[in-house]
Each structure stands twice: as structure tokens, then as C-alpha cells.
Residue frames as qw, qx, qy, qz and C-alpha x, y, z in Angstrom:
[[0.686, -0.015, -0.712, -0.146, 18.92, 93.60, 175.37],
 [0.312, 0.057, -0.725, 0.611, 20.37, 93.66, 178.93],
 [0.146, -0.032, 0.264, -0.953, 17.50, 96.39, 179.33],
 [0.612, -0.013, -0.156, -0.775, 14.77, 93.99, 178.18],
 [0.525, -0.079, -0.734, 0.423, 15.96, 90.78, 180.26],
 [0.039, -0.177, -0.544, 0.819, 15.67, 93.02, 183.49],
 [0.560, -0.019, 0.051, -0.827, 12.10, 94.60, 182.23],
 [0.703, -0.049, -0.606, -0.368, 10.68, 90.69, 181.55],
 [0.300, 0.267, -0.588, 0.703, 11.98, 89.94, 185.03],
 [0.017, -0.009, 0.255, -0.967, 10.48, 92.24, 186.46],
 [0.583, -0.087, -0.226, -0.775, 7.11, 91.99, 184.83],
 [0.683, -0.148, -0.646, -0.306, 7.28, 88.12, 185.43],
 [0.304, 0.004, -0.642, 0.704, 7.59, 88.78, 189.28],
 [0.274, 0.057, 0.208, -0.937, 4.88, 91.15, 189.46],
 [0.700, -0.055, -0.522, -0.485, 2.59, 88.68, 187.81],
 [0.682, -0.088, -0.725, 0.042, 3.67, 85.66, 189.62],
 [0.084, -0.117, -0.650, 0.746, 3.33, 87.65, 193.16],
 [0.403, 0.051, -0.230, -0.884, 0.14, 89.17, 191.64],
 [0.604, 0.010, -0.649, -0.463, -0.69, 85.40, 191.14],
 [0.378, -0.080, -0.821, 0.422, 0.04, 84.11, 194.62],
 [0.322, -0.025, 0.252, -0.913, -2.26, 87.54, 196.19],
 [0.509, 0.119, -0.195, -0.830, -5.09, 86.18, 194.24],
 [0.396, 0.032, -0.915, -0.074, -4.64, 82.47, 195.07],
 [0.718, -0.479, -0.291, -0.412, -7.32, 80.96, 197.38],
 [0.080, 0.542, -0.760, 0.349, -6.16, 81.09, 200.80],
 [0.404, -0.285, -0.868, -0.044, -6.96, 78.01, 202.61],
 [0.384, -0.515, 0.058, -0.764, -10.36, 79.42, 204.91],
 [0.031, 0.057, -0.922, 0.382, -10.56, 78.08, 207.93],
 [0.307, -0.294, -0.735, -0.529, -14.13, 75.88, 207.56],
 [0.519, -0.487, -0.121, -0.692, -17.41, 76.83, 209.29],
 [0.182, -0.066, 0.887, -0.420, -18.03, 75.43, 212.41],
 [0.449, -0.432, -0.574, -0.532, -21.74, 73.95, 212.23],
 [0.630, -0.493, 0.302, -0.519, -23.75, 75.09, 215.49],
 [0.213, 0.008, 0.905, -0.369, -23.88, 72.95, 218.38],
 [0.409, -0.252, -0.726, -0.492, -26.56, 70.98, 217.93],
 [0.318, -0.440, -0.716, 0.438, -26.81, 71.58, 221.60],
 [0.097, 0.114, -0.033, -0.988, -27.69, 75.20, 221.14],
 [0.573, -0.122, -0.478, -0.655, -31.08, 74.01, 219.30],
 [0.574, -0.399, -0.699, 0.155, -31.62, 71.65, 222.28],
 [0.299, -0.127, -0.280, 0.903, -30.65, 74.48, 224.64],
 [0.315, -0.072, -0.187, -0.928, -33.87, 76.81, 223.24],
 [0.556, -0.348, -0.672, -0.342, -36.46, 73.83, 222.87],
 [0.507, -0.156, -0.700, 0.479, -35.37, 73.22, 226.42],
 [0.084, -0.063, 0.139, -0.985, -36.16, 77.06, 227.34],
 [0.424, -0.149, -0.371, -0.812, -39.62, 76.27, 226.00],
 [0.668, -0.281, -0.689, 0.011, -40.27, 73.18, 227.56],
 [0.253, 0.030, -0.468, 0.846, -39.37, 75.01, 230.88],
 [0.271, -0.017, 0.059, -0.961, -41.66, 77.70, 230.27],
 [0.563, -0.134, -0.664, -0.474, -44.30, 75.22, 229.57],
 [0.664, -0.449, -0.588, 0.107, -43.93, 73.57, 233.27],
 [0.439, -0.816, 0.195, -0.322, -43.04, 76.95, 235.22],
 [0.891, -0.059, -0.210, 0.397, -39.42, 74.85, 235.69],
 [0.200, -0.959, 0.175, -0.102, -37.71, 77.79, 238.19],
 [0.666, -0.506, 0.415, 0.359, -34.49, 75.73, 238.58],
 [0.717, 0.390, 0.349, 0.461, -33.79, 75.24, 234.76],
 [0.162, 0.958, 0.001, 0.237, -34.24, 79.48, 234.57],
 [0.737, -0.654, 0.167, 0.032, -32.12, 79.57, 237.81],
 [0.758, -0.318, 0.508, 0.257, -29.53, 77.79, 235.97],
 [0.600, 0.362, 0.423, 0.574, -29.45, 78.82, 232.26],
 [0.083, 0.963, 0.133, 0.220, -30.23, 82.86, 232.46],
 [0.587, 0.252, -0.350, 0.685, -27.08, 84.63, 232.77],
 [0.400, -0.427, -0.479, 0.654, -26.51, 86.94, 235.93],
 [0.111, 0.513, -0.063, -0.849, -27.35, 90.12, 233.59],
 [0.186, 0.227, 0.893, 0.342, -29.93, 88.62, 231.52],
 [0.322, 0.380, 0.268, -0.824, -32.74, 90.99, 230.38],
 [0.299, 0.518, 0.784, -0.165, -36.29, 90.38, 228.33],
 [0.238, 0.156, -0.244, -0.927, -37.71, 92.91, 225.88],
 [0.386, 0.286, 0.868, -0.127, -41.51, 91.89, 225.83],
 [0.379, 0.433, 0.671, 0.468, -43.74, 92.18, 223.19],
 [0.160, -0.921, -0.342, 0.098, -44.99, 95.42, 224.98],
 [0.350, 0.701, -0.303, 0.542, -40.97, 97.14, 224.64],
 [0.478, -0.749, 0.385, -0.250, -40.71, 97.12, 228.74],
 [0.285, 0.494, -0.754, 0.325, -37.01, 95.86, 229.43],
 [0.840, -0.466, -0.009, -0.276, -37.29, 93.06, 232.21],
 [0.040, 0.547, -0.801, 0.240, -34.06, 91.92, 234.52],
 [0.518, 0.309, -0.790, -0.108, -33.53, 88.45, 235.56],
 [0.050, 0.035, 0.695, -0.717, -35.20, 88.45, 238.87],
 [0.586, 0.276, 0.343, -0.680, -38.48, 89.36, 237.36],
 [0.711, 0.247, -0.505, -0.422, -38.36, 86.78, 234.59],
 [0.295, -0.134, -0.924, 0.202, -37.64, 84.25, 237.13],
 [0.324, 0.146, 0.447, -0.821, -40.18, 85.59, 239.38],
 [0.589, 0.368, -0.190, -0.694, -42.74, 85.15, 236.30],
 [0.545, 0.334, -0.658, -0.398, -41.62, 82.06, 234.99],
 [0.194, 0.139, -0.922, 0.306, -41.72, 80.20, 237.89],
 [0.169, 0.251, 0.858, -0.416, -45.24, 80.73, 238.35],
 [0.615, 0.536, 0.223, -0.534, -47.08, 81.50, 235.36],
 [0.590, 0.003, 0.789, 0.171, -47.29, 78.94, 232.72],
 [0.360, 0.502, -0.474, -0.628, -46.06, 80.33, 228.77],
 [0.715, 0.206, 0.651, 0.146, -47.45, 77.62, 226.07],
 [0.131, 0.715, -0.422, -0.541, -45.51, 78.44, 223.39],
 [0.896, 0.170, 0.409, -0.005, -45.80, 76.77, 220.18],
 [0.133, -0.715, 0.351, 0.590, -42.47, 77.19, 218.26],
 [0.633, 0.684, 0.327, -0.156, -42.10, 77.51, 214.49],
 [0.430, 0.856, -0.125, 0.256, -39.67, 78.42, 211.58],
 [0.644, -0.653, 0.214, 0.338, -36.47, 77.83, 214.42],
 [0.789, 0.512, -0.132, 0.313, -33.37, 79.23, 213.00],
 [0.683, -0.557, 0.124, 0.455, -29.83, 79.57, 214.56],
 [0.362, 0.908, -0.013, 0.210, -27.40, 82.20, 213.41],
 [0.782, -0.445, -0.146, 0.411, -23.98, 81.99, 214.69],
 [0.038, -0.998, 0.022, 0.047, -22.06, 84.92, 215.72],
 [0.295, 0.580, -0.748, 0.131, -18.79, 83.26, 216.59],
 [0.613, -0.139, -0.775, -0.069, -17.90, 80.00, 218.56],
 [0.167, -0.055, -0.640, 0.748, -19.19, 81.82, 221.70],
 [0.436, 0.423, 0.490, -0.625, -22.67, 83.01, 220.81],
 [0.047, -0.352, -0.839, -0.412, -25.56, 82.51, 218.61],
 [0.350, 0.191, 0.184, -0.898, -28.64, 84.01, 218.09],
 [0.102, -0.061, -0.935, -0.333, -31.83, 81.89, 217.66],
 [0.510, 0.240, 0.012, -0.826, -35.11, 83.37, 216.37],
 [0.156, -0.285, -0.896, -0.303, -38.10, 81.71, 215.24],
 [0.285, -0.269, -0.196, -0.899, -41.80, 82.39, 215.05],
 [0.102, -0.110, -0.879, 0.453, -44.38, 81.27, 218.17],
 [0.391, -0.487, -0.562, -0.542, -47.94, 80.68, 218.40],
 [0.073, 0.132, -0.753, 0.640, -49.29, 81.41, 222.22],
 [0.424, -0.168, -0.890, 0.007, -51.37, 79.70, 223.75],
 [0.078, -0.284, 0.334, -0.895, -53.67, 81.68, 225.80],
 [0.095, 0.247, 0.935, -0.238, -57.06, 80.24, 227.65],
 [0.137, -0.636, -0.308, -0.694, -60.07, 81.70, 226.24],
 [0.359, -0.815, -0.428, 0.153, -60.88, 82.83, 229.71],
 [0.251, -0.691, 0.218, 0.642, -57.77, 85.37, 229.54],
 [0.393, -0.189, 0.311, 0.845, -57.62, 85.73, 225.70],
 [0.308, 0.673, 0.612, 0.279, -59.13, 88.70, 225.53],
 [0.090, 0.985, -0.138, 0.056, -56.75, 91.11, 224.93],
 [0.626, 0.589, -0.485, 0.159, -52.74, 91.01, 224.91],
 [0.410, -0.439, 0.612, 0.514, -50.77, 89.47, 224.35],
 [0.576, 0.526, -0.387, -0.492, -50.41, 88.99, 220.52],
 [0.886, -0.049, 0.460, 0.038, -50.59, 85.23, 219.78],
 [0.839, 0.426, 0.085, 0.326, -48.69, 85.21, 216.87],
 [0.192, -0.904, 0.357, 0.137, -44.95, 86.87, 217.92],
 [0.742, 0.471, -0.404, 0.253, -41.48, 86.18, 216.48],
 [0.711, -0.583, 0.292, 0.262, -38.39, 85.30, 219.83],
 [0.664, 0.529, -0.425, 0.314, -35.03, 85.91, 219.34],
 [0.817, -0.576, 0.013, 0.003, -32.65, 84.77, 221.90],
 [0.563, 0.661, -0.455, 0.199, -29.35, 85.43, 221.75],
 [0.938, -0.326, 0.019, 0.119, -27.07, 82.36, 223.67],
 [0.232, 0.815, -0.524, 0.082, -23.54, 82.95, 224.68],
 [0.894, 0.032, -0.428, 0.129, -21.28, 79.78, 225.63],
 [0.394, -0.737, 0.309, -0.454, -20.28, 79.57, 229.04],
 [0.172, -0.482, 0.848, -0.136, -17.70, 76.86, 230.12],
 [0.053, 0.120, -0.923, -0.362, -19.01, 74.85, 227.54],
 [0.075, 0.563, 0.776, -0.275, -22.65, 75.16, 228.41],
 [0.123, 0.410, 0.432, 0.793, -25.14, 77.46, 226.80],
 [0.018, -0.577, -0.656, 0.487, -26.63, 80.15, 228.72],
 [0.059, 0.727, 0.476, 0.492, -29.51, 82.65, 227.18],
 [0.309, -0.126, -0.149, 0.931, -28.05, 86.20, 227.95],
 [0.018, 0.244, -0.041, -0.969, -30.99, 87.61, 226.08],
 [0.207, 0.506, 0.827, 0.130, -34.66, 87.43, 224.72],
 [0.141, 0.287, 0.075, -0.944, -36.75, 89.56, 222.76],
 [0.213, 0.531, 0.817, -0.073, -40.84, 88.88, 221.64],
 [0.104, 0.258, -0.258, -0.925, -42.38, 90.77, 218.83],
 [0.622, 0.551, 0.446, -0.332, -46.25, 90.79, 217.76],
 [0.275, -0.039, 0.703, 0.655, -46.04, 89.56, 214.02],
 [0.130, -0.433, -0.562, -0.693, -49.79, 90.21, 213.92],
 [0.025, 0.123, -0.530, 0.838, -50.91, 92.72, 216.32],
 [0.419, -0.006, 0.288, -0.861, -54.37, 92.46, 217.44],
 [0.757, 0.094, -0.453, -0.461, -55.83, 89.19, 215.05],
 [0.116, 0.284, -0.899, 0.311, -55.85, 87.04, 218.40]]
């Protein structure tokens, strides 16, 4: 009797820790992006749109690098160089934000370019996907990274 007391015990312990393992712990709840992070990109664009060399100046991190649609790696010196005097018309599409933790994000979306018909003939690819990947910097978002992929090579 004594020997089936101590086995019921026993069993109801293993359950009722069994039961606590399997409870739902409380998860600590998503952040939702900044909403400044999606302002933070548009902004990028709008930039690029007016050749705005202080905005780059100010949001590209110190070891920021490019990957253009072509694969050649580009350092922050020559994307300011570039941006500050040649004018990207980017039309952006499909914008989506991915968050990594509450320090970066990654935000991709698909971009028509704008080219003049006097220069589009040949590449770029007008129709490329951007991904951009923003880390949070005393509360401010700066764009550590970019990368531009032809979605349809050559139908420009």
C-alpha cells in the first residue's frame, strides 16, 4: 500500500512538472518596426532623387559598402562621390521591412529606374530588387548596407 502511495506521488509530480514544462511561457511581444525605419529608406530615395550629398554624408555609416547590380563592391566615398552628382530616379515598389533585432532591419523592395532615353541604351537593368540593411545608431537609423539586383536582365 505504502509502496503504491509513494509510486502515485511520484507519478503525480512528474506529470504536474511535465505540466508546468509545457505551459506557455509568457513571450516577450514583437516589437513593430519603427515606423521611422520606412521613413528612413523613402528618405534614401528622395535623396537620391535630388543628388542630396549632406543627407548621404549623414546617414551612410563610416564602413558602408554598395553591391551594384553589376556585383562590383563600392565603399562609402565612392557612393557619396556618385550620389552627390548623378541623379538615381528610382521608383519604389513592394517595400518590405524585416527586423533582425531592435538594432537592425533589413528593407527590400522592388524599383523601377528611371533612365533618359538618351542614356537608356544599355545598363543598367530598369527593373532591380534593393535591399538595405539599417542598423540603429543612438536612436537614429543609419544604412550600413545596400545591394541592387536586375529582376529582368536586359527587357529595358
Amino acid at each position: 500500500m505504502k509502496y503504491c502511495f509513494a509510486l502515485s506521488i511520484l507519478f503525480l509530480s512528474i506529470v504536474a512538472v511535465a505540466g508546468f514544462a509545457q505551459a506557455p511561457s509568457p513571450t516577450k511581444p514583437l516589437n513593430p518596426l519603427d515606423p521611422n525605419l520606412m521613413a528612413a529608406e523613402k528618405n534614401f530615395i528622395a535623396a537620391a532623387k535630388k543628388h542630396d550629398a549632406d543627407y548621404f554624408k549623414r546617414t551612410l555609416t563610416d564602413d558602408y559598402r554598395f553591391v551594384g547590380y553589376d556585383g562590383q563592391v563600392h565603399d562609402r566615398q565612392e557612393v557619396l562621390d556618385e550620389r552627390s552628382s548623378d541623379v538615381l530616379d528610382l521608383m519604389p515598389y513592394n517595400m518590405k521591412a524585416i527586423g533582425l533585432n531592435e538594432r537592425a532591419a533589413i528593407v527590400t523592395y522592388d524599383v523601377i529606374l528611371h533612365v533618359p532615353p538618351e542614356e537608356d541604351q544599355g545598363p543598367p537593368p530598369r527593373y532591380q530588387h534593393w535591399s538595405s540593411l539599417w542598423i540603429r545608431q543612438a536612436d537614429q537609423w543609419k544604412l550600413k548596407f545596400q545591394q541592387s539586383t536586375p529582376t529582368h536582365w536586359g527587357d529595358w
